[in-house]
VOGU-3710 file (C-alpha; in Angstrom, 3 decimals, decimal comma):
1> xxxxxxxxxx> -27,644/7,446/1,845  -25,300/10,247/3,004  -24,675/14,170/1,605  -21,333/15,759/1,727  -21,636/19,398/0,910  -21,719/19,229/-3,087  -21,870/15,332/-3,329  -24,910/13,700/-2,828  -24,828/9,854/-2,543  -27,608/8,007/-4,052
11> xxxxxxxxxx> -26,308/4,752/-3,004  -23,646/2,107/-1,896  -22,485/1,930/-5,290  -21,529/5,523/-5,699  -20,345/5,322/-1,778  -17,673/2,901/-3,237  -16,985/4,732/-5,894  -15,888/7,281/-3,832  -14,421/6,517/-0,822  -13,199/2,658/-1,898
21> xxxxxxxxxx> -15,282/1,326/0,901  -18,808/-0,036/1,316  -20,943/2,033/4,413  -20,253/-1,019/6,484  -16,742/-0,959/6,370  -16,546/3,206/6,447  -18,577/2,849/9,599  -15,875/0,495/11,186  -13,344/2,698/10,006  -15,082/5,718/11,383
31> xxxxxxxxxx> -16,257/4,506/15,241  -12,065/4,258/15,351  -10,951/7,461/13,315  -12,915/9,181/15,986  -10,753/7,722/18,813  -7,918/8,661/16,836  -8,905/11,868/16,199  -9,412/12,650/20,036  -6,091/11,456/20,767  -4,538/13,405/18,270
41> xxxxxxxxxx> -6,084/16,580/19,391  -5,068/15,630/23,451  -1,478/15,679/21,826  -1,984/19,105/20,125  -3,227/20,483/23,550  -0,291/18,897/25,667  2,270/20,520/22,418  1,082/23,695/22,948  3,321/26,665/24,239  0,514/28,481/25,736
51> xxxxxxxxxx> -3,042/27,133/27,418  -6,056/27,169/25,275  -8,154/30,391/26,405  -11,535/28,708/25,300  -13,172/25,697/24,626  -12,615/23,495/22,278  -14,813/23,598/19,439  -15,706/27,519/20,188  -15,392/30,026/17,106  -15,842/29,637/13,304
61> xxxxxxxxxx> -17,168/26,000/12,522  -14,755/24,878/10,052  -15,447/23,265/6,659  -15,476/19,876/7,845  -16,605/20,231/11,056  -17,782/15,964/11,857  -15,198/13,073/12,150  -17,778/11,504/9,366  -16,837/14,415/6,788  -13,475/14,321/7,536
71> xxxxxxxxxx> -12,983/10,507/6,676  -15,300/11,136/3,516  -12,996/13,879/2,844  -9,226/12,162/3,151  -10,694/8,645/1,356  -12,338/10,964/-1,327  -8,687/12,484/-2,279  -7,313/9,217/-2,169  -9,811/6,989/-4,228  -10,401/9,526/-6,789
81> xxxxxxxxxx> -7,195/11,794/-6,694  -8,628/15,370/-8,052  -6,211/18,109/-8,203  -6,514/20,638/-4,896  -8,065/23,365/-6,774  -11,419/20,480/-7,639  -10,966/18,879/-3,562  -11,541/22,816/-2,460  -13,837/23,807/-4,705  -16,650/20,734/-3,912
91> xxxxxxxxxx> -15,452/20,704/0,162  -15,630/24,751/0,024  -12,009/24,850/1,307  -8,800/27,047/-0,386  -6,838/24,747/-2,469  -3,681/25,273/0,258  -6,101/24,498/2,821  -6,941/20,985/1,625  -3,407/20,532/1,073  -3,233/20,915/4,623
101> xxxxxxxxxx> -5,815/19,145/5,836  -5,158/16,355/3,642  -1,354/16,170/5,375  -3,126/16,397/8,603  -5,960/13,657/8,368  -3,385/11,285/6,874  -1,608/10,193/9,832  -4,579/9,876/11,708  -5,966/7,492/9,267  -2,857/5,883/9,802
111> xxxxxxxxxx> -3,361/5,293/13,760  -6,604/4,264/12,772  -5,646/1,518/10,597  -2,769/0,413/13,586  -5,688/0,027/16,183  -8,021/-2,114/13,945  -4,287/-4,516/13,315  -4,941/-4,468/9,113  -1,496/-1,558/8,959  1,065/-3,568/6,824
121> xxxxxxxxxx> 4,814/-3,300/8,639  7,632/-1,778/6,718  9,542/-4,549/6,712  9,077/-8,128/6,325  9,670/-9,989/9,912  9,437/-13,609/9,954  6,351/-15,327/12,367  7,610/-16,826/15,573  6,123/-20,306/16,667  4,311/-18,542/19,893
131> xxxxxxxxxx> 2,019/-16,445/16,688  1,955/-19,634/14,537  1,860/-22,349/16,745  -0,611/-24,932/14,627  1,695/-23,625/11,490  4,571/-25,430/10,671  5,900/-23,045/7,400  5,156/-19,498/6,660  3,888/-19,003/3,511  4,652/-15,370/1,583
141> xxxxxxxxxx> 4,342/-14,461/-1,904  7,129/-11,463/-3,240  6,711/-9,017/-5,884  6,804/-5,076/-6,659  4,745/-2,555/-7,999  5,100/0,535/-9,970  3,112/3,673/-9,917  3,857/6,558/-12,730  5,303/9,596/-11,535  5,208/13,027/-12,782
151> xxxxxxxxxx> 8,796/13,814/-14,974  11,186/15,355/-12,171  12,582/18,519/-13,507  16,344/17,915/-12,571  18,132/15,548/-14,946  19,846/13,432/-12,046  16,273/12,866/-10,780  15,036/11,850/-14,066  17,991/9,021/-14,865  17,279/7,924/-11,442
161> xxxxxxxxxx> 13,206/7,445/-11,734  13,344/6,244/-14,927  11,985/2,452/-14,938  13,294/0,575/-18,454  10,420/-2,063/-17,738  7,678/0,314/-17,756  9,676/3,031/-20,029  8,295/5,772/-18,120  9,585/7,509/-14,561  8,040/5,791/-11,828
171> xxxxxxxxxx> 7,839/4,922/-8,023  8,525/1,417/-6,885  7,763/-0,298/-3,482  8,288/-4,331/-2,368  4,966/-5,886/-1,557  4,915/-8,980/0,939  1,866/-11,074/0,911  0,997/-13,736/3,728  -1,133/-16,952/2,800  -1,086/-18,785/5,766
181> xxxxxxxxxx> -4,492/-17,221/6,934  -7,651/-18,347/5,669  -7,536/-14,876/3,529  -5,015/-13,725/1,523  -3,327/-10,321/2,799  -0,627/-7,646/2,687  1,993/-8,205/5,140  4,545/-5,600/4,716  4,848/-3,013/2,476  8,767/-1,601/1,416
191> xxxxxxxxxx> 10,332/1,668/1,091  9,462/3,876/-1,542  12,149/3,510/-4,201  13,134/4,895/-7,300  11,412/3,621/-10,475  15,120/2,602/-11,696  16,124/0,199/-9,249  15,501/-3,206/-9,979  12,955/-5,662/-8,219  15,328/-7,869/-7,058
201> xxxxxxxxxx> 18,410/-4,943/-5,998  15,493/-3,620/-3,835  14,434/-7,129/-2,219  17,804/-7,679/-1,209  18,335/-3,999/0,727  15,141/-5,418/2,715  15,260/-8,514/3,623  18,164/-9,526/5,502  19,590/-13,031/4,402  20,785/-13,273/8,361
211> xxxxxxxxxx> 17,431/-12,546/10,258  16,490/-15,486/12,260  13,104/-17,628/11,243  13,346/-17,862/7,533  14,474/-21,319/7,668  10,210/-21,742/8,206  9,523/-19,639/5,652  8,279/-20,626/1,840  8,326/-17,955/-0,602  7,206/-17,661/-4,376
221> xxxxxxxxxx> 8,531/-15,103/-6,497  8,270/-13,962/-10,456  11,274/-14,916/-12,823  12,291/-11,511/-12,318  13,991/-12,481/-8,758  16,850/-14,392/-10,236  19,802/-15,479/-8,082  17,706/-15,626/-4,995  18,120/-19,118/-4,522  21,803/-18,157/-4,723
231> xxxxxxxxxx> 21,684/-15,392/-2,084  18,874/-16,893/0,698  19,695/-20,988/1,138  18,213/-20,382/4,606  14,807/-20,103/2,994  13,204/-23,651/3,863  11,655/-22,897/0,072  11,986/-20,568/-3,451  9,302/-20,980/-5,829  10,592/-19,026/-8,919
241> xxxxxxxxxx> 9,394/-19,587/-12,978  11,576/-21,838/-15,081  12,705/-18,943/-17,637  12,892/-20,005/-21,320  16,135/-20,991/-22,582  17,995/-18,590/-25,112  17,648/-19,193/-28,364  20,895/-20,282/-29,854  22,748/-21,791/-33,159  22,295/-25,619/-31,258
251> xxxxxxxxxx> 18,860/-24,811/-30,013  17,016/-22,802/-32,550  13,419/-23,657/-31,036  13,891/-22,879/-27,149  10,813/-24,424/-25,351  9,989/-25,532/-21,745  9,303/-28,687/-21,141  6,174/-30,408/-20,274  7,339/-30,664/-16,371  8,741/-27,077/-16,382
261> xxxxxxxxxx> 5,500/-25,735/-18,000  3,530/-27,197/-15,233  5,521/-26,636/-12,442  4,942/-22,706/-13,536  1,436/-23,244/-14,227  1,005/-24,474/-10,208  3,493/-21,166/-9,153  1,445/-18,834/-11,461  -1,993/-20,111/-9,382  -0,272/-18,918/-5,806
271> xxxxxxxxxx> 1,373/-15,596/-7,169  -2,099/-14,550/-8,816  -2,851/-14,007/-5,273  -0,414/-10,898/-4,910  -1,299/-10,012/-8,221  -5,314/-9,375/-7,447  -3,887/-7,396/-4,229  -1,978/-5,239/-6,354  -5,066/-4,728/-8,256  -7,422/-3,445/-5,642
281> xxxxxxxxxx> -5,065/-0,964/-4,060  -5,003/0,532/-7,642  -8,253/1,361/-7,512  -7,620/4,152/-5,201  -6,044/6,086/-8,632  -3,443/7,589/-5,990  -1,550/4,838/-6,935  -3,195/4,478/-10,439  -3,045/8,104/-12,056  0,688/10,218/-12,148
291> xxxxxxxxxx> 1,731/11,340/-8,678  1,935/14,891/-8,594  2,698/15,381/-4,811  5,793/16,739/-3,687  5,611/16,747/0,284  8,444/14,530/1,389  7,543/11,161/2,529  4,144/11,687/1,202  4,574/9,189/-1,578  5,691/6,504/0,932
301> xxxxxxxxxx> 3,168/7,134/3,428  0,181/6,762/0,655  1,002/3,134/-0,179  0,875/2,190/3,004  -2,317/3,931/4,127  -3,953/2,198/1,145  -2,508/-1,265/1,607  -4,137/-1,061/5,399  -7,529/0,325/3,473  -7,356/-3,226/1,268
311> xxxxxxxxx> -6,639/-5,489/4,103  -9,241/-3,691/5,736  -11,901/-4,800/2,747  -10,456/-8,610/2,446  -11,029/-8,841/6,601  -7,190/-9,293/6,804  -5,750/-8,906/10,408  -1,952/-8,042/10,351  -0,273/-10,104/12,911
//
């Protein structure tokens, strides 16, 4: 298989195991990373205040010298998440160096991940009939996910991170997932938000009751969404669970009934769909592990990086 300084793959299993990817996919990845990384060079050359005075690629060889090593490198942080002091010590790099390469390679991934069209937007934007023209609905499934975060030090941080669902302080983003393709994929991927907020306070700061095309749009949500059948009529239709009723002095059994507890059972079989997405991008234990990084926008930047990686596996083309 392949060597990488200190790690020596025996074989496509341990390949996945590192970098989240089979060989076939990193290869796909890596024929455009190059591309990417050429372009982003031509833009450090046309940034600079003075003209280069040699060649590129004269002088020391740095300690990931090939486009191959430094894809290994950046999905190697992000699948397994080791602290920088570990990442240096098996890429022979200073732990503030592969801090900084790890802030450099990201955005490149990121432009690679654009070009091959499996990048999820930041917001959700309804299809129009010119991209859908044998569809006659859109089909999306709603839900957010949390990832821990370390404890913030500063006590307005921590009241405002704080998730009371997960009882820990957290990270929360809005996940969009589109079944009208033959596979299922992520569509758009929110803001980073506080842990704190709820699901539904942060659907409603995204998607815009007003924006044209969502009278073609079906979506199915968890019981946490409540009142969005309230709030978004123009929805052509809300799947949400039938929630138990309270348990009261005049009904002290509260059960669904028969027709409810089917009519969740057929919404539960469409939202596992998200659910299994959710799943693989926690595999990269970035998202799985606490985040310790503190680089602004870092946190946001990550989710969406990996979301791109996942459609990327499940041959899911962004359109």
């Amino acid at each position: 298989m392949r060597k990488f300084n200190l790690i020596n793959i025996r074989n496509d299993r341990q390949f996945r195991a590192f970098t989240g990817l089979p060989d076939s996919l990193f290869n796909r990845l890596l024929s455009v990373f190059v591309q990417s990384l050429k372009l982003d060079e031509q833009r450090r050359d046309r940034n600079r205040h003075t003209p280069r005075r040699r060649q590129r690629g004269g002088g020391r060889k740095g300690a990931l010298p090939t486009p191959e090593l430094k894809l290994f490198f950046l999905l190697f942080y992000l699948k397994t998440y080791p602290t920088f002091d570990v990442l240096g010590c098996l890429f022979d790099l200073s732990p503030s160096k592969a801090e900084e390469q790890i802030q450099k390679l990201l955005p490149i991934l990121k432009q690679a991940e654009k070009q091959l069209e499996v990048l999820p937007d930041r917001h959700f934007k309804p299809a129009s009939k010119e991209v859908q023209p044998t569809e006659k609905t859109q089909k999306i499934t709603v839900d957010a996910t949390e990832r821990p975060l370390c404890r913030p030090q500063h006590a307005r941080k921590q009241k405002n991170y704080y998730s009371g669902k997960s009882h820990r302080h957290t990270l929360k983003n809005t996940i969009v997932s589109n079944i009208n393709q033959g596979v299922q994929g992520i569509q758009a991927v929110g803001p980073t938000t506080p842990g704190r907020q709820h699901d539904y306070a942060s659907f409603k700061k995204e998607f815009n009751p007003e924006q044209p095309g969502l009278s073609s749009v079906m979506v199915w949500v968890d019981a946490g969404y409540q009142g969005i059948q309230k709030d978004y009529p123009q929805f052509k239709e809300i799947h949400i669970p039938h929630k138990k009723p309270r348990k009261s002095k005049f009904n002290p059994n509260p059960t669904l009934t028969p027709k409810q507890k089917k009519e969740n059972r057929a919404i539960s079989r469409v939202r596992v769909g998200i659910e299994n997405l959710i799943g693989d991008m926690k595999v990269f234990q970035i998202l799985a592990i606490k985040f310790r990084n503190h680089i602004k926008s870092f946190a946001d930047q990550v989710i969406l990086v990996i979301a791109g990686l996942c459609n990327l596996k499940n041959g899911y083309v962004v359109q």
